[in-house]
N, C-alpha and C positions, 0 to 999 in steps of 0.2 A: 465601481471600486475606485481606489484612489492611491498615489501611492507620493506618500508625505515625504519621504525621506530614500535617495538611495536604495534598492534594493530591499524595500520595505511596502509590501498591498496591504491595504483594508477593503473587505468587501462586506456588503449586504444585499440576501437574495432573500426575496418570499414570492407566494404565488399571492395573487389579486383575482378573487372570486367575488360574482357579482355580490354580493352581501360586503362590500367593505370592511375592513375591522383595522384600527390601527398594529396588533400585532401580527398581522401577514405582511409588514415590509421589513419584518425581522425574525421569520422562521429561521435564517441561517444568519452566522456571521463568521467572517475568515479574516484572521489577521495572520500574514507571511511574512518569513525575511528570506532572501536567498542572494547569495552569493555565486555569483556566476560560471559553472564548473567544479565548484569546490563542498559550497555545502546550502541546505534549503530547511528552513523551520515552518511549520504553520500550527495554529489554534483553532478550532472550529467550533462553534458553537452552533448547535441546531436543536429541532424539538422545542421551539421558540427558547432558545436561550437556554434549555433545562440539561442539557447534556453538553459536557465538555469532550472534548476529543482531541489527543497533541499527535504530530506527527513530526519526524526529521530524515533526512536523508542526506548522506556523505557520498560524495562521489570524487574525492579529489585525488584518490588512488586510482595508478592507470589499470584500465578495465576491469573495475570493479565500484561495483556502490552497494551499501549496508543503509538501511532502512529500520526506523522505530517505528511503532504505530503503538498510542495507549488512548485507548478508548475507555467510554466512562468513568470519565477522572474524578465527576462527584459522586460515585458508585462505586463499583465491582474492581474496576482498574485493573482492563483486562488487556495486555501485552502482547506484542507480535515483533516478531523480532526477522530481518530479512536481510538476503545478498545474493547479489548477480556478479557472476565474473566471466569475462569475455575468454573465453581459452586460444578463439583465431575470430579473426573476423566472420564466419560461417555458425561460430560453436557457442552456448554461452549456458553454463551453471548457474540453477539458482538452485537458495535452500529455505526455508521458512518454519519457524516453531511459533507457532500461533495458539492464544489462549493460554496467557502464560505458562507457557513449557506444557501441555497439553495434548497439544497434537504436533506432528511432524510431517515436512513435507519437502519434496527435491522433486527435482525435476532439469533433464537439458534438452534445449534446441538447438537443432542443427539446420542450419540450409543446404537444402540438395542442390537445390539449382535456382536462376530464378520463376519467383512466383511459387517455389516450394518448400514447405518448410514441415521438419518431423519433431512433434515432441513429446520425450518418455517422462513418465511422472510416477510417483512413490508417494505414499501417505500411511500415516499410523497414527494410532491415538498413541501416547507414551506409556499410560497405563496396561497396553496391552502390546509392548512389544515383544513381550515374551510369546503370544501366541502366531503361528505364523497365519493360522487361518484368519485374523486382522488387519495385516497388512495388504494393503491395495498395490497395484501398478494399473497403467495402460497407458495408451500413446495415442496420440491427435496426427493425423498426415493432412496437412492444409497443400492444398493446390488450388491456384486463383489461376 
């Protein structure tokens, strides 16, 4: 990768299999801008170049950052929309509507202690919040 300008990467990654081919040094390509603390943009290009995929993230609010992700920009353009916000340094909410308004997803983590951490999670398709037998929960207890 390279980075021309301030706050601006280009990259290219492919895999090199013994059969050489000039398009495996450009399976993927990323082009980023990011702003240090405040906000970060990238463009991906993969599937040798045939798929587009944009992403952004804002984080210049104090403890908290909102996330874009659209995938398949020459296709479907299919949307994910996301945020995290710290509640204490121990706590921290996130929530996600993924597949353009689709599905539904929250979830918070807490640290107990160190090396411990607890996190409860929630999901739904949108189509079926009306039934409660659709709706998910459960929780992860990590201890390292």
């Amino acid at each position: 990768g390279l980075s021309p300008v301030a706050g601006v990467n280009v990259g290219l990654s492919g895999t090199v299999k013994p059969d050489i081919k000039k398009e495996q040094f450009y399976e993927n390509a990323t082009v980023a801008y990011s702003q240090k603390g405040v906000f970060g943009a990238s463009v991906h290009l993969t599937k040798n170049l045939s798929q587009v995929e944009a992403r952004a993230v804002y984080h210049g609010l104090d403890s908290a950052r909102v996330g874009l992700q659209v995938a398949d920009l020459l296709g479907s353009r299919s949307a994910t929309v996301g945020g995290e916000y710290a509640v204490d340094a121990d706590t921290k909410v996130k929530a996600v509507i993924a597949g353009t308004g689709s599905k539904l997803q929250a979830g918070v983590a807490k640290t107990l202690g160190s090396g411990c951490t607890l996190t409860i999670g929630y999901a739904v398709d949108v189509a079926d919040i009306g039934v409660v037998s659709k709706h998910k929960c459960g929780f992860v207890l990590d201890v390292q």
